[in-house]
mmCIF file as Biopython writes it, N, C-alpha, C and O atoms, coordinates in Angstrom:
data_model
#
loop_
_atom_site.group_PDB
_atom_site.id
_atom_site.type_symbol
_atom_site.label_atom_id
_atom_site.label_alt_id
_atom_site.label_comp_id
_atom_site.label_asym_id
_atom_site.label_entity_id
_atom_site.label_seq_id
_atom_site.pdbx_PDB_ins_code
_atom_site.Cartn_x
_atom_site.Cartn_y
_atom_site.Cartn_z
_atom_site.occupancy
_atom_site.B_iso_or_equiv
_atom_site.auth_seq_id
_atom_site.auth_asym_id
_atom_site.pdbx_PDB_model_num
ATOM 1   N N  . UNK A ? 1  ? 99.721  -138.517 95.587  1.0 0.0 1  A 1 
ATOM 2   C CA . UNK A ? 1  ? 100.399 -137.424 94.906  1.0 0.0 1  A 1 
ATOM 3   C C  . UNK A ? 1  ? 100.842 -136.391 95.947  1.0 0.0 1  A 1 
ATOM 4   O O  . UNK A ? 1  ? 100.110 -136.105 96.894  1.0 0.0 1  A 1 
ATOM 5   N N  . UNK A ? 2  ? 102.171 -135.777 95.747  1.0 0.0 2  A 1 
ATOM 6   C CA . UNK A ? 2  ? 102.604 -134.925 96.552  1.0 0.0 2  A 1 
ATOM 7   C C  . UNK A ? 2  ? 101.866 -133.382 96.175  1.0 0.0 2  A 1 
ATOM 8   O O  . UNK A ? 2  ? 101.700 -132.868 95.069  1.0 0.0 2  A 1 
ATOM 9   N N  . UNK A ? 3  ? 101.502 -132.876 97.537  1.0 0.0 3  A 1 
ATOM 10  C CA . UNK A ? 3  ? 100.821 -131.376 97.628  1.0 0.0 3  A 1 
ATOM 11  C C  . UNK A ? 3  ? 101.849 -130.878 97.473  1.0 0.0 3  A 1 
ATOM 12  O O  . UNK A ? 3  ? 102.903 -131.511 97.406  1.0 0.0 3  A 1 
ATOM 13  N N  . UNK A ? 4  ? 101.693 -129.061 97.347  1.0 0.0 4  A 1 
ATOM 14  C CA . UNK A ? 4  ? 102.330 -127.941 97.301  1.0 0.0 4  A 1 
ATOM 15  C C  . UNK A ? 4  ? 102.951 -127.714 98.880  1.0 0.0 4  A 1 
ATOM 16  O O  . UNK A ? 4  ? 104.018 -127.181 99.185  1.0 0.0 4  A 1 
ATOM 17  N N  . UNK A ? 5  ? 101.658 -128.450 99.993  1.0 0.0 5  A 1 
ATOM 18  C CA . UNK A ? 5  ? 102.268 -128.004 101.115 1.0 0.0 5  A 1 
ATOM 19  C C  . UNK A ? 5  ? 103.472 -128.214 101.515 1.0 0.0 5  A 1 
ATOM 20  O O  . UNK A ? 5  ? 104.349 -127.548 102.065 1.0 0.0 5  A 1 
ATOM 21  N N  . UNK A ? 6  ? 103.229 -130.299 100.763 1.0 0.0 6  A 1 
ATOM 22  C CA . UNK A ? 6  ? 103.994 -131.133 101.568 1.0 0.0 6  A 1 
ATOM 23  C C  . UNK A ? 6  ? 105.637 -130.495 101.094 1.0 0.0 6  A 1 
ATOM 24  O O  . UNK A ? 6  ? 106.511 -130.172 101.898 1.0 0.0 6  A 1 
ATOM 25  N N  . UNK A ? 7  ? 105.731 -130.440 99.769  1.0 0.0 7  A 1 
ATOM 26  C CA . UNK A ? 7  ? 106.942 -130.016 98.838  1.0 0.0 7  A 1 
ATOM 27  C C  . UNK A ? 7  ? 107.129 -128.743 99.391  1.0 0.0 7  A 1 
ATOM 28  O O  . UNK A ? 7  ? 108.049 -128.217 98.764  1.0 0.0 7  A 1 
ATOM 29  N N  . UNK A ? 8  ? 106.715 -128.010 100.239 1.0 0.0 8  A 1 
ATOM 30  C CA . UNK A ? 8  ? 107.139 -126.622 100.719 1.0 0.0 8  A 1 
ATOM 31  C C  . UNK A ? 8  ? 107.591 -127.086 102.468 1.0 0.0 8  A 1 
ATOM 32  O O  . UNK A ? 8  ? 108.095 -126.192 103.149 1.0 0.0 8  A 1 
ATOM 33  N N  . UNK A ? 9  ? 107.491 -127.754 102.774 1.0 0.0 9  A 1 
ATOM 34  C CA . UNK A ? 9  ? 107.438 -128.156 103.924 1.0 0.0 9  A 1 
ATOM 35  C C  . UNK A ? 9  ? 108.724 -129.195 104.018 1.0 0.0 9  A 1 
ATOM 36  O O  . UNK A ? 9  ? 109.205 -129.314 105.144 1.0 0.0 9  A 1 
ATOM 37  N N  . UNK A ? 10 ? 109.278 -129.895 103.036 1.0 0.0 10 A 1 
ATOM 38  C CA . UNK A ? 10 ? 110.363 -130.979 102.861 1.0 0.0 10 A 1 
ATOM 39  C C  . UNK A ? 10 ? 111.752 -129.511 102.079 1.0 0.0 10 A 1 
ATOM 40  O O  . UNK A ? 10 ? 112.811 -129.435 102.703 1.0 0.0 10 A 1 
ATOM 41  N N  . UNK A ? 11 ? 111.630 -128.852 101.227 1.0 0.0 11 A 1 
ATOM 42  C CA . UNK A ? 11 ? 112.443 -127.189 101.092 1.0 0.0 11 A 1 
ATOM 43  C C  . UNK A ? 11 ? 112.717 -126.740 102.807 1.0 0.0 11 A 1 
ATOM 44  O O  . UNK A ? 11 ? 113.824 -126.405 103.230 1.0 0.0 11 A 1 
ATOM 45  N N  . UNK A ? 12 ? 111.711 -126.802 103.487 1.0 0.0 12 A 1 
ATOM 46  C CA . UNK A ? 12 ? 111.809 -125.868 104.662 1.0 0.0 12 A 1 
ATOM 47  C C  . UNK A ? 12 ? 112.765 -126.865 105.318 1.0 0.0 12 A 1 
ATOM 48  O O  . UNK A ? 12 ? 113.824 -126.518 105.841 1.0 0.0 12 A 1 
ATOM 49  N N  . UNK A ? 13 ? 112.303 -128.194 105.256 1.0 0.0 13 A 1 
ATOM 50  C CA . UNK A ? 13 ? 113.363 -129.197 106.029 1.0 0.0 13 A 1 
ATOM 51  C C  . UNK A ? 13 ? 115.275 -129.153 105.716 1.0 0.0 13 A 1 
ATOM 52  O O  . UNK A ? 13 ? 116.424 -129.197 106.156 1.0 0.0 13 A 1 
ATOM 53  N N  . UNK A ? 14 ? 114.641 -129.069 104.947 1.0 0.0 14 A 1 
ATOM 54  C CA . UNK A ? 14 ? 116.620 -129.416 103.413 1.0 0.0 14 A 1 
ATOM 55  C C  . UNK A ? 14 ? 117.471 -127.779 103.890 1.0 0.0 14 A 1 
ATOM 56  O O  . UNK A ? 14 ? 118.672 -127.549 104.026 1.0 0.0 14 A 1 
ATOM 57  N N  . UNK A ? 15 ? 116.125 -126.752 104.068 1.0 0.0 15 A 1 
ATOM 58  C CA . UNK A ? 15 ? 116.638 -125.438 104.000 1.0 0.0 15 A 1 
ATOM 59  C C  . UNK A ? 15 ? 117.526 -125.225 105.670 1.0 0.0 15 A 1 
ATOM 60  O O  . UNK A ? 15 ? 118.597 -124.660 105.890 1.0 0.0 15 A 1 
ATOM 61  N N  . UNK A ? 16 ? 116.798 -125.760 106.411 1.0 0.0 16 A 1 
ATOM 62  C CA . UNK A ? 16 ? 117.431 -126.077 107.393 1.0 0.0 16 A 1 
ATOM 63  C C  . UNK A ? 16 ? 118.520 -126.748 108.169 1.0 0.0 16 A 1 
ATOM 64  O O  . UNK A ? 16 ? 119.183 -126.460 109.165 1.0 0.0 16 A 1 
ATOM 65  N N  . UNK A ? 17 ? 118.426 -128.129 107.024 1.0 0.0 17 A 1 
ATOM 66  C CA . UNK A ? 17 ? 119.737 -129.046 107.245 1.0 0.0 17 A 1 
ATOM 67  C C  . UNK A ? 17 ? 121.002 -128.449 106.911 1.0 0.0 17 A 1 
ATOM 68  O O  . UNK A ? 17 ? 121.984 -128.847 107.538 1.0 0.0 17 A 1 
ATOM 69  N N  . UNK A ? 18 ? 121.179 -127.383 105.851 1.0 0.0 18 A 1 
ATOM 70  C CA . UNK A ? 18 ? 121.720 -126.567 105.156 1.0 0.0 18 A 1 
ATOM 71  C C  . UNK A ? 18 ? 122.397 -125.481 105.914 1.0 0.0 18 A 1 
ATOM 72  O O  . UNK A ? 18 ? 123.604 -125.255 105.998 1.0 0.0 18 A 1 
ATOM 73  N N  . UNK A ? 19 ? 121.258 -124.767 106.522 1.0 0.0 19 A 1 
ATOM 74  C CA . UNK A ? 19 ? 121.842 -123.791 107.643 1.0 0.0 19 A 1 
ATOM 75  C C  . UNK A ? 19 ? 122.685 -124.606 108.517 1.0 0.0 19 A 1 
ATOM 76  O O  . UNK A ? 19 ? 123.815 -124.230 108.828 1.0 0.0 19 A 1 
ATOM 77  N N  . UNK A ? 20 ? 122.402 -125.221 108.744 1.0 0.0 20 A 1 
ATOM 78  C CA . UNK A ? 20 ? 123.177 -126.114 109.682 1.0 0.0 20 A 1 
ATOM 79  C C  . UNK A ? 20 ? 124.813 -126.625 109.613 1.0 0.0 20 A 1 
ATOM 80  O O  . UNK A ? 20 ? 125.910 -126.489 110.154 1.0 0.0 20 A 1 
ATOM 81  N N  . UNK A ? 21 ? 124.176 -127.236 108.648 1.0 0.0 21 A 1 
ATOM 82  C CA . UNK A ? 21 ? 125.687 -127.508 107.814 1.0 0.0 21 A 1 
ATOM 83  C C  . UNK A ? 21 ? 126.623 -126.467 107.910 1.0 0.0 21 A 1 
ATOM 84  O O  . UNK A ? 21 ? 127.727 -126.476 108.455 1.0 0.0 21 A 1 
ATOM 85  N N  . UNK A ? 22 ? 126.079 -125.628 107.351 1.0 0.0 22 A 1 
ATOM 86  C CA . UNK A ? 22 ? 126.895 -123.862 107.035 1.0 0.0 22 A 1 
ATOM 87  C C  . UNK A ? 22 ? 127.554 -123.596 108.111 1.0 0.0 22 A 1 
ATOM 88  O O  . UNK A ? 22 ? 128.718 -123.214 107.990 1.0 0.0 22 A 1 
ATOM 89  N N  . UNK A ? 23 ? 126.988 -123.729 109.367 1.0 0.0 23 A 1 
ATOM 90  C CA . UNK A ? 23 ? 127.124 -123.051 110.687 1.0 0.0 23 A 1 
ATOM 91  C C  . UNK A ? 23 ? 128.267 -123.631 111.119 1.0 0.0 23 A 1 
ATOM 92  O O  . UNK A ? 23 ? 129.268 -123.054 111.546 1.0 0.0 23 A 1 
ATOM 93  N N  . UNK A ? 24 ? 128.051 -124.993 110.972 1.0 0.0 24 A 1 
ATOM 94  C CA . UNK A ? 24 ? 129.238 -126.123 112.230 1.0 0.0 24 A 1 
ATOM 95  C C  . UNK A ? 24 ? 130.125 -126.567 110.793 1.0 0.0 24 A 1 
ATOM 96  O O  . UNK A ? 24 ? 130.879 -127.479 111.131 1.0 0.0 24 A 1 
ATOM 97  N N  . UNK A ? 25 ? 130.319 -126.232 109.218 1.0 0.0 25 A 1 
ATOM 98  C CA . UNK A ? 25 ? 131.611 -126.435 108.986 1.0 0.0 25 A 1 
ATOM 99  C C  . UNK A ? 25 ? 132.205 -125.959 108.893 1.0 0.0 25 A 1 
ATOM 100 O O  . UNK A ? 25 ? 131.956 -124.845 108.432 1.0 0.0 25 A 1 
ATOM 101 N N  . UNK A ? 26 ? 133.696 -126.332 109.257 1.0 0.0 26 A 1 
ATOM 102 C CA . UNK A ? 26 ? 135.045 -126.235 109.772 1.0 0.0 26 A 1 
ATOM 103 C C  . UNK A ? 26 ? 135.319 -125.416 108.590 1.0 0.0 26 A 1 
ATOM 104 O O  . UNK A ? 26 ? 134.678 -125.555 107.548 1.0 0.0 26 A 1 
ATOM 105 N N  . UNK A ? 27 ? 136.217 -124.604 108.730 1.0 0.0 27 A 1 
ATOM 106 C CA . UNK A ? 27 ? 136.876 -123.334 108.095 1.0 0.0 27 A 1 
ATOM 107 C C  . UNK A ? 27 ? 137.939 -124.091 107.033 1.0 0.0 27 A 1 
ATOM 108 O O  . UNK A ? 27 ? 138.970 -124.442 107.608 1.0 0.0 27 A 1 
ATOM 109 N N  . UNK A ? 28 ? 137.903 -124.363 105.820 1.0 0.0 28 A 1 
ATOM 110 C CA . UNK A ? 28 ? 138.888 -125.001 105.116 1.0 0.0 28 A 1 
ATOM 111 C C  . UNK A ? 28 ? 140.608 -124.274 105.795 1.0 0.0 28 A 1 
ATOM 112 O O  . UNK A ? 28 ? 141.554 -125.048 105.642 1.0 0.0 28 A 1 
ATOM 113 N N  . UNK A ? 29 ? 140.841 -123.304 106.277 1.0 0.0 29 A 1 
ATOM 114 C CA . UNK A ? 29 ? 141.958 -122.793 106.730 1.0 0.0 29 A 1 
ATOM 115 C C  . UNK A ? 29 ? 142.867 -123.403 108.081 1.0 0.0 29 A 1 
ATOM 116 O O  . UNK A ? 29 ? 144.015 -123.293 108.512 1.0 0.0 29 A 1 
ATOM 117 N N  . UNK A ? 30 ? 141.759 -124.021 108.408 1.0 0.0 30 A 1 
ATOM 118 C CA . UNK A ? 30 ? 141.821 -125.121 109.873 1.0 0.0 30 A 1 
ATOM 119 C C  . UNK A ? 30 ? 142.930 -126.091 109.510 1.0 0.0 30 A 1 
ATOM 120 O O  . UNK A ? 30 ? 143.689 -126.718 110.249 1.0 0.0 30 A 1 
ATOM 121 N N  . UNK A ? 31 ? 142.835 -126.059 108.188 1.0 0.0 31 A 1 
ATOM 122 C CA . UNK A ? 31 ? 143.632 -127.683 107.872 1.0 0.0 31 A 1 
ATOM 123 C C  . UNK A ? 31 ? 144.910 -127.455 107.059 1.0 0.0 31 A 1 
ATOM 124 O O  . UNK A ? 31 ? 144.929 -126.628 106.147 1.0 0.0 31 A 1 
ATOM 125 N N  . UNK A ? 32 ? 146.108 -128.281 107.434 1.0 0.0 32 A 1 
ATOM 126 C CA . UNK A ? 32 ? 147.226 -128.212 106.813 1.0 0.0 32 A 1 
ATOM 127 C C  . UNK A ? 32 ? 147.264 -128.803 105.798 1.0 0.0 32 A 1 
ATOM 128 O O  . UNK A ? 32 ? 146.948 -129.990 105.716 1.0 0.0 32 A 1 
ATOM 129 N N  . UNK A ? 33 ? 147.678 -128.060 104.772 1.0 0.0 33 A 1 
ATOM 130 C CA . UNK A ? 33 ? 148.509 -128.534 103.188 1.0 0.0 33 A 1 
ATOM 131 C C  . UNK A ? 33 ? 149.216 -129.707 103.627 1.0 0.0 33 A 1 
ATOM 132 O O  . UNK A ? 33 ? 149.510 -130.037 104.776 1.0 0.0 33 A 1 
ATOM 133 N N  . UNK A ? 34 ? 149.431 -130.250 102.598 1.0 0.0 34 A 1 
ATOM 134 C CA . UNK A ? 34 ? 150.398 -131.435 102.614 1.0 0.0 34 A 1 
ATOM 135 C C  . UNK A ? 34 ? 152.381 -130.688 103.046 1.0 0.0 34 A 1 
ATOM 136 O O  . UNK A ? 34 ? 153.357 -130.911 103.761 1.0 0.0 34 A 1 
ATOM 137 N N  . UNK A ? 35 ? 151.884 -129.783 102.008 1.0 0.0 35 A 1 
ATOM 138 C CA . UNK A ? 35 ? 153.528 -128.686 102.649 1.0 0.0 35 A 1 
ATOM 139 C C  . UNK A ? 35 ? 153.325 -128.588 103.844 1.0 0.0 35 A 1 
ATOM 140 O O  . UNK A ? 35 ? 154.145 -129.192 104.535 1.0 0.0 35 A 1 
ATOM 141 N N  . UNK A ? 36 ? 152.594 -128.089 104.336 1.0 0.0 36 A 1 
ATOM 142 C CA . UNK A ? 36 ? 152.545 -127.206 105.423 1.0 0.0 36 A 1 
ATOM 143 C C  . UNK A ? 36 ? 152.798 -128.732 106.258 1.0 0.0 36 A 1 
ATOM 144 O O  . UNK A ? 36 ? 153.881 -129.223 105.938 1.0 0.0 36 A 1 
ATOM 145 N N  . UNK A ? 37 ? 152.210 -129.358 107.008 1.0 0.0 37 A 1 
ATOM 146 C CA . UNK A ? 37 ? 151.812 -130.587 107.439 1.0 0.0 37 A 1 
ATOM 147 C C  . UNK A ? 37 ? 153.521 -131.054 107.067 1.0 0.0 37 A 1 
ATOM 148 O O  . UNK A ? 37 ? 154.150 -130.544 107.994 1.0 0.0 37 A 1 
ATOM 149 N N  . UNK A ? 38 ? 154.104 -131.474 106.535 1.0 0.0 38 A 1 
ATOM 150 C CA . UNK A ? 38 ? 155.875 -131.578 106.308 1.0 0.0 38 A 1 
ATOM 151 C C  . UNK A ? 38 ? 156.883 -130.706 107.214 1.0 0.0 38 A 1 
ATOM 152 O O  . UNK A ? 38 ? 157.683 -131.018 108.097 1.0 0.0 38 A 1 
ATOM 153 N N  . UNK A ? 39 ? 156.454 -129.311 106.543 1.0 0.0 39 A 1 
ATOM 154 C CA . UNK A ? 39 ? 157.743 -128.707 107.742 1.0 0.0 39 A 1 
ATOM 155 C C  . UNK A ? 39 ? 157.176 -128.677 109.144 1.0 0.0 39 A 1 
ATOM 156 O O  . UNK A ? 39 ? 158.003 -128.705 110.055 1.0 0.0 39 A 1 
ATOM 157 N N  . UNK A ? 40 ? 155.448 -128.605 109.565 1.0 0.0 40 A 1 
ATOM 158 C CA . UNK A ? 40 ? 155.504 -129.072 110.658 1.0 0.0 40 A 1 
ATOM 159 C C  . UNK A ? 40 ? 156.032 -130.584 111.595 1.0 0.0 40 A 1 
ATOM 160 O O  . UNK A ? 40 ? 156.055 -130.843 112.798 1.0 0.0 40 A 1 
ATOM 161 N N  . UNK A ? 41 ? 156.358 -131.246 110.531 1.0 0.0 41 A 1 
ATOM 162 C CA . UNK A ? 41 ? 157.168 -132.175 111.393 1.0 0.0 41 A 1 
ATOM 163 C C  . UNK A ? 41 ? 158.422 -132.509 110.939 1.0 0.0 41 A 1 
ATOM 164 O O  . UNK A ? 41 ? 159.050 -133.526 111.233 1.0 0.0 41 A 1 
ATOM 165 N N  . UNK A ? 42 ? 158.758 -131.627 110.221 1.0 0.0 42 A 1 
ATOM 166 C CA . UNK A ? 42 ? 160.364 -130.853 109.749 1.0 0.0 42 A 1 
ATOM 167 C C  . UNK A ? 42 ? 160.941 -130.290 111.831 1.0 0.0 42 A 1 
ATOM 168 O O  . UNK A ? 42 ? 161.825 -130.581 112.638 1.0 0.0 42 A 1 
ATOM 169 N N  . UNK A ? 43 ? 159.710 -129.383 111.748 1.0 0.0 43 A 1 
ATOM 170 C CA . UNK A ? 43 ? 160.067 -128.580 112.782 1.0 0.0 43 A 1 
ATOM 171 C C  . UNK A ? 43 ? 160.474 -128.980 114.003 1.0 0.0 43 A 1 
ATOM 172 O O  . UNK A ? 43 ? 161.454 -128.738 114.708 1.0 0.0 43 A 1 
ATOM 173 N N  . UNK A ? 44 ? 158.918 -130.051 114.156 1.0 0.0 44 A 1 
ATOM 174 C CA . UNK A ? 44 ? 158.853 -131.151 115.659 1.0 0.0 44 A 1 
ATOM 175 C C  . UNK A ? 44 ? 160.336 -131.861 115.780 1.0 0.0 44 A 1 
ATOM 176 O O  . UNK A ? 44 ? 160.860 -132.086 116.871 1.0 0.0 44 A 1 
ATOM 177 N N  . UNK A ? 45 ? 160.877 -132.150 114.647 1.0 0.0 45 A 1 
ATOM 178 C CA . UNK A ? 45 ? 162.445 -133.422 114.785 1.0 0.0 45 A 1 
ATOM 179 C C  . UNK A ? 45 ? 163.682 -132.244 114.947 1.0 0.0 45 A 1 
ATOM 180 O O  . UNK A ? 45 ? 164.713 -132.445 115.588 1.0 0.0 45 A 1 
ATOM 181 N N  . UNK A ? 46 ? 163.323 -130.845 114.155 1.0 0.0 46 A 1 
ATOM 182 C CA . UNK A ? 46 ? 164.503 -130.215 114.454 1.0 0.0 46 A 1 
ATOM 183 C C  . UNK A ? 46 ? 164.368 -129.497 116.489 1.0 0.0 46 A 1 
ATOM 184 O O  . UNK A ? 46 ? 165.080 -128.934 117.321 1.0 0.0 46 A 1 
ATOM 185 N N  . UNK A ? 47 ? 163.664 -129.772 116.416 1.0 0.0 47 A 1 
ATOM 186 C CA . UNK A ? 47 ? 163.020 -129.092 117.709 1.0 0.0 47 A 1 
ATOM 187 C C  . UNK A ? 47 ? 163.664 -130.664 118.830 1.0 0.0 47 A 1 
ATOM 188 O O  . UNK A ? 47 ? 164.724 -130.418 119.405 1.0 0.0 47 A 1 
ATOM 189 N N  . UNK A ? 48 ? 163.272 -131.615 119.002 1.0 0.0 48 A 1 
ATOM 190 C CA . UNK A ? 48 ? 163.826 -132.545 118.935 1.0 0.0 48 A 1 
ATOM 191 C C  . UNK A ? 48 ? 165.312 -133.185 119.337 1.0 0.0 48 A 1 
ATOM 192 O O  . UNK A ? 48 ? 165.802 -133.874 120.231 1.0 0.0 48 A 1 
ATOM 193 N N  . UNK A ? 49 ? 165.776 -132.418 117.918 1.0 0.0 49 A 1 
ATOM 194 C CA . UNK A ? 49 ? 167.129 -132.902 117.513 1.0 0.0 49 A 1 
ATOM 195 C C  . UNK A ? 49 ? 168.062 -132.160 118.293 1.0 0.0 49 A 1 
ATOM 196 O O  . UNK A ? 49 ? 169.213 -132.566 118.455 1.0 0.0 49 A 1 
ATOM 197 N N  . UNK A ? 50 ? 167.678 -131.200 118.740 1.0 0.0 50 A 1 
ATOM 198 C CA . UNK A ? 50 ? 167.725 -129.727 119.417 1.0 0.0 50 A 1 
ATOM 199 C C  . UNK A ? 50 ? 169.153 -128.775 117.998 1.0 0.0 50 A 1 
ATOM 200 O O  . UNK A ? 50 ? 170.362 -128.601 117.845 1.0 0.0 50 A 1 
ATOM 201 N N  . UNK A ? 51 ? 167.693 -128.443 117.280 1.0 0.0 51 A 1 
ATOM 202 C CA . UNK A ? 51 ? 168.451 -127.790 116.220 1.0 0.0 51 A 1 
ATOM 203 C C  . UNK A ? 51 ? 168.467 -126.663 116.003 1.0 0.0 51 A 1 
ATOM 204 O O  . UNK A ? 51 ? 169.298 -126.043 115.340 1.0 0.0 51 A 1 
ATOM 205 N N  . UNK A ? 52 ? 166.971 -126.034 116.879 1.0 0.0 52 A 1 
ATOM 206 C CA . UNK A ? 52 ? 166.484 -125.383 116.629 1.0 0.0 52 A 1 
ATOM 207 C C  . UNK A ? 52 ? 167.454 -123.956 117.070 1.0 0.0 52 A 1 
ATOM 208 O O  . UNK A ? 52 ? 168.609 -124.263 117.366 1.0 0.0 52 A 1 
ATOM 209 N N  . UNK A ? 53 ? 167.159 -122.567 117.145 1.0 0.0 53 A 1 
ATOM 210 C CA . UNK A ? 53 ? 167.927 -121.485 117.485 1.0 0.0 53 A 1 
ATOM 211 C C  . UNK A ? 53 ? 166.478 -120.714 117.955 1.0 0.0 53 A 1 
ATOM 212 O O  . UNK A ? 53 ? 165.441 -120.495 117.329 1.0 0.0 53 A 1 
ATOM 213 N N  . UNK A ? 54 ? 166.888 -120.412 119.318 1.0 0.0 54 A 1 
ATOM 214 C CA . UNK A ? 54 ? 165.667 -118.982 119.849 1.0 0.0 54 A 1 
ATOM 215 C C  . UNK A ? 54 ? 166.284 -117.950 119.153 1.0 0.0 54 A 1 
ATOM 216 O O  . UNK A ? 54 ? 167.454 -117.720 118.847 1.0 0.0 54 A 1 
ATOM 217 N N  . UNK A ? 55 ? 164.677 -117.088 118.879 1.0 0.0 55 A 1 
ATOM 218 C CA . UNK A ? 55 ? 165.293 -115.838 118.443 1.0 0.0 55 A 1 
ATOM 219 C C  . UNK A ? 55 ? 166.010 -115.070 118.853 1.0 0.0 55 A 1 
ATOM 220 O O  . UNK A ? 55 ? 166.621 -114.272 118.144 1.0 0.0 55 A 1 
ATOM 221 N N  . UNK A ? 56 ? 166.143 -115.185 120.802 1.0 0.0 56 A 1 
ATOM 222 C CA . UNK A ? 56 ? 167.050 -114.443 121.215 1.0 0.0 56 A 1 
ATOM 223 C C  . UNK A ? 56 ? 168.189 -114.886 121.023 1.0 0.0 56 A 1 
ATOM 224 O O  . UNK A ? 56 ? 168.940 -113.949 120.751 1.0 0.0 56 A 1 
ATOM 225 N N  . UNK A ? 57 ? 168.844 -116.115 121.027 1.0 0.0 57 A 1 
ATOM 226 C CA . UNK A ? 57 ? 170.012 -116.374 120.513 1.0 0.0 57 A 1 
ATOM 227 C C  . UNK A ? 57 ? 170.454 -115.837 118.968 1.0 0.0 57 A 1 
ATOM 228 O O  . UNK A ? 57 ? 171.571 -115.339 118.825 1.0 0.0 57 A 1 
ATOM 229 N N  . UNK A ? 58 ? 169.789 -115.925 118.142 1.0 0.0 58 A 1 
ATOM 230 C CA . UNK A ? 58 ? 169.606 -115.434 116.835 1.0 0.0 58 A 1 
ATOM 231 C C  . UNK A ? 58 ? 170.355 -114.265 116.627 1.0 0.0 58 A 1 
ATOM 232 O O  . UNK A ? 58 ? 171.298 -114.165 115.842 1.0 0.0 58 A 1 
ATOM 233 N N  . UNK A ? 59 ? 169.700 -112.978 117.690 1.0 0.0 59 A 1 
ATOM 234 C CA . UNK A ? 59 ? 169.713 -111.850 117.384 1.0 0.0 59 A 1 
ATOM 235 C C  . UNK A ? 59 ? 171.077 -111.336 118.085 1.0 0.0 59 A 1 
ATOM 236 O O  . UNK A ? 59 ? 171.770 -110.412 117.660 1.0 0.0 59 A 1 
ATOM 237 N N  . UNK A ? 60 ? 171.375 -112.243 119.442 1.0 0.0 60 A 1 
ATOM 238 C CA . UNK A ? 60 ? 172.544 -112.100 119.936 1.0 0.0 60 A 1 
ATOM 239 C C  . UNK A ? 60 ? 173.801 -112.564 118.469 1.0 0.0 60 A 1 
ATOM 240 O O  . UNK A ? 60 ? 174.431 -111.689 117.875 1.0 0.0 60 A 1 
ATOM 241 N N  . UNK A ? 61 ? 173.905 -113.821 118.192 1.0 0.0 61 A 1 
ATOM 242 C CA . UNK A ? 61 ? 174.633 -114.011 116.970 1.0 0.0 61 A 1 
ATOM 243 C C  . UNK A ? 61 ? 175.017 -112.919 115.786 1.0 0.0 61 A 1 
ATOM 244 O O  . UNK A ? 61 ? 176.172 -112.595 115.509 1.0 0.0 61 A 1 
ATOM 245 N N  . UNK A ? 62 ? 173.844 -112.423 115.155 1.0 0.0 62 A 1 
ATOM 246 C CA . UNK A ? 62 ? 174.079 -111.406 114.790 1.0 0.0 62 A 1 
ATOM 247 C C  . UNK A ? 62 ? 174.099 -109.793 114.805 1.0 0.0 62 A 1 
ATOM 248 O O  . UNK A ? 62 ? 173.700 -108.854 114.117 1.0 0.0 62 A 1 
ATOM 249 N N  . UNK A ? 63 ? 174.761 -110.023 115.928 1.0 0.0 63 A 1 
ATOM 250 C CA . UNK A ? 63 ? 174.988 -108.997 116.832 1.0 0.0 63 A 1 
ATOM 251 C C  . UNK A ? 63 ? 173.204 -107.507 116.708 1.0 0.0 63 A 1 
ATOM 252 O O  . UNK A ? 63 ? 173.383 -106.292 116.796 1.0 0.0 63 A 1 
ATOM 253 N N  . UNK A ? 64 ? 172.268 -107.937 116.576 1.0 0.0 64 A 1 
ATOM 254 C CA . UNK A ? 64 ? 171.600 -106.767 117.074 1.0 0.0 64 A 1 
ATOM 255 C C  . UNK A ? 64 ? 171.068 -106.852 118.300 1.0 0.0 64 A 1 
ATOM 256 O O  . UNK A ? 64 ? 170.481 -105.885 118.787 1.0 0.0 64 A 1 
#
């Protein structure tokens, strides 16, 4: 039969695996949407394609 110790002692284990967990997982914000994840390789082919426009060209264009 399981003691009080042992069952306080297997909590202390779980309570720990837990902290753990907490600590080293990854930030759900880390990871791209399925959108997001698209125009980034929207971007990579216009970039690429050479489609892209620097902002300094941009700003020259419209004249500011």
């Amino acid at each position: 039969m399981t003691t009080d110790v042992e069952i306080l002692n297997e909590l202390k284990a779980i309570k720990s695996e837990l902290d753990f967990i907490r600590e080293n997982m990854p930030d759900k914000e880390m990871f791209l949407t399925t959108e997001e994840r698209i125009l980034l390789e929207d971007s990579y082919k216009n970039e690429k394609d050479g489609k892209l426009v620097s902002s300094k060209d941009l700003r020259r264009e419209l004249g500011l």
